[in-house]
FIMARVEX-708185 format. One record per residue (C-alpha): residue in one letter; x, y, z; residue number from 1. Coordinates in steps of 0.001 Angstrom, whole numbers, plus 500000, padded with zeros to 6 digits. Layout:
% residues N
> A  X  Y  Z  NUM
...
//
This chain:
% residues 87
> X  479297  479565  221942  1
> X  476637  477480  220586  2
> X  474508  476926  223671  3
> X  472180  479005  225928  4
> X  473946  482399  224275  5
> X  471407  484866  226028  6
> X  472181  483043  229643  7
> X  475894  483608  228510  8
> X  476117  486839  226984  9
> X  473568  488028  230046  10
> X  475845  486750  232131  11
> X  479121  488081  230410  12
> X  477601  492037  230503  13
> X  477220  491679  233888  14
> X  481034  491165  234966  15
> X  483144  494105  234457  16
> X  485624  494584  231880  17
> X  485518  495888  228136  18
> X  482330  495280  225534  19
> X  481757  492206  224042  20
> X  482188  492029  219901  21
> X  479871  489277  219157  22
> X  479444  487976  215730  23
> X  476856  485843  214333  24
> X  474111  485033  212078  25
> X  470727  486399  211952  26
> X  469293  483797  214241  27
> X  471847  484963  216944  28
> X  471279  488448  216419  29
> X  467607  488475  216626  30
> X  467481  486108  219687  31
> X  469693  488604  221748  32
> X  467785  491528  220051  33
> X  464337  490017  221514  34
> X  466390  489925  225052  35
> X  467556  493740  224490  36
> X  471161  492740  225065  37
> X  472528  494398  221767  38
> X  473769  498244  222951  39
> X  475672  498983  219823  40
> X  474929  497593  216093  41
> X  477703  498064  213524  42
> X  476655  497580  210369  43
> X  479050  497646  207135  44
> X  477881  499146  203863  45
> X  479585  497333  200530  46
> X  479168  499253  197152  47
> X  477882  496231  195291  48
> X  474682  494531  195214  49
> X  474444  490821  195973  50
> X  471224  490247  194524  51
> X  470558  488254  198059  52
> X  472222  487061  200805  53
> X  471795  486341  204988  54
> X  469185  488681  207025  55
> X  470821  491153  209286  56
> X  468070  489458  211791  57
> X  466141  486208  211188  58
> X  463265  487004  213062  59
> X  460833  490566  212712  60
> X  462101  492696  215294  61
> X  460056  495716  216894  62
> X  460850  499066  215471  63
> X  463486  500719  217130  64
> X  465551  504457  217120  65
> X  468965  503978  216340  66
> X  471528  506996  216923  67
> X  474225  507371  214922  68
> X  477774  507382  217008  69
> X  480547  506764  214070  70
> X  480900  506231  210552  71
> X  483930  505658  208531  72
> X  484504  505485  205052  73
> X  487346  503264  203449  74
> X  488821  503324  200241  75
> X  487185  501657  197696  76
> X  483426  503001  199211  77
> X  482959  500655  202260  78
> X  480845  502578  204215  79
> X  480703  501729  208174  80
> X  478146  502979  210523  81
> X  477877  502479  214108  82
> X  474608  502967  216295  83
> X  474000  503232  219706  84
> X  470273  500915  220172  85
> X  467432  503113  221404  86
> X  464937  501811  223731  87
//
């Protein structure tokens, strides 16, 4: 989607049926962050630094409580961590 994705993804949590995996860029994530439609935030861990790269949001974001749910730990040292956003 490329259009009106909080009027869509609002509208998507509302029907029944499984989560919704939703992958973007920063801009994305911090536009349905604002709208407090992000339950869950996975975030994979890499054992190598890139120096710099893309913003896990574009956009300052109020502080908020995360609570760890899951982590996993792949060979090689990929790390990943799943939350469960506070309120």
């Amino acid at each position: 989607m490329s259009d009106h994705a909080i009027a869509q993804v609002s509208s998507l949590k509302a029907e029944n049926g499984k989560g919704i995996w939703l992958c973007g860029g920063a801009n994305l994530a911090a536009a349905l962050f604002a709208a407090r439609l992000i339950d869950r935030l996975i975030v994979k861990v890499n054992p190598f630094l890139m120096g710099t790269g893309i913003p896990l949001f574009a956009q300052t974001i109020p502080q908020t409580p995360l609570e760890l749910t899951n982590s996993k730990t792949y060979a090689g040292g990929v790390v990943r961590l799943q939350y469960r956003v506070g309120n």
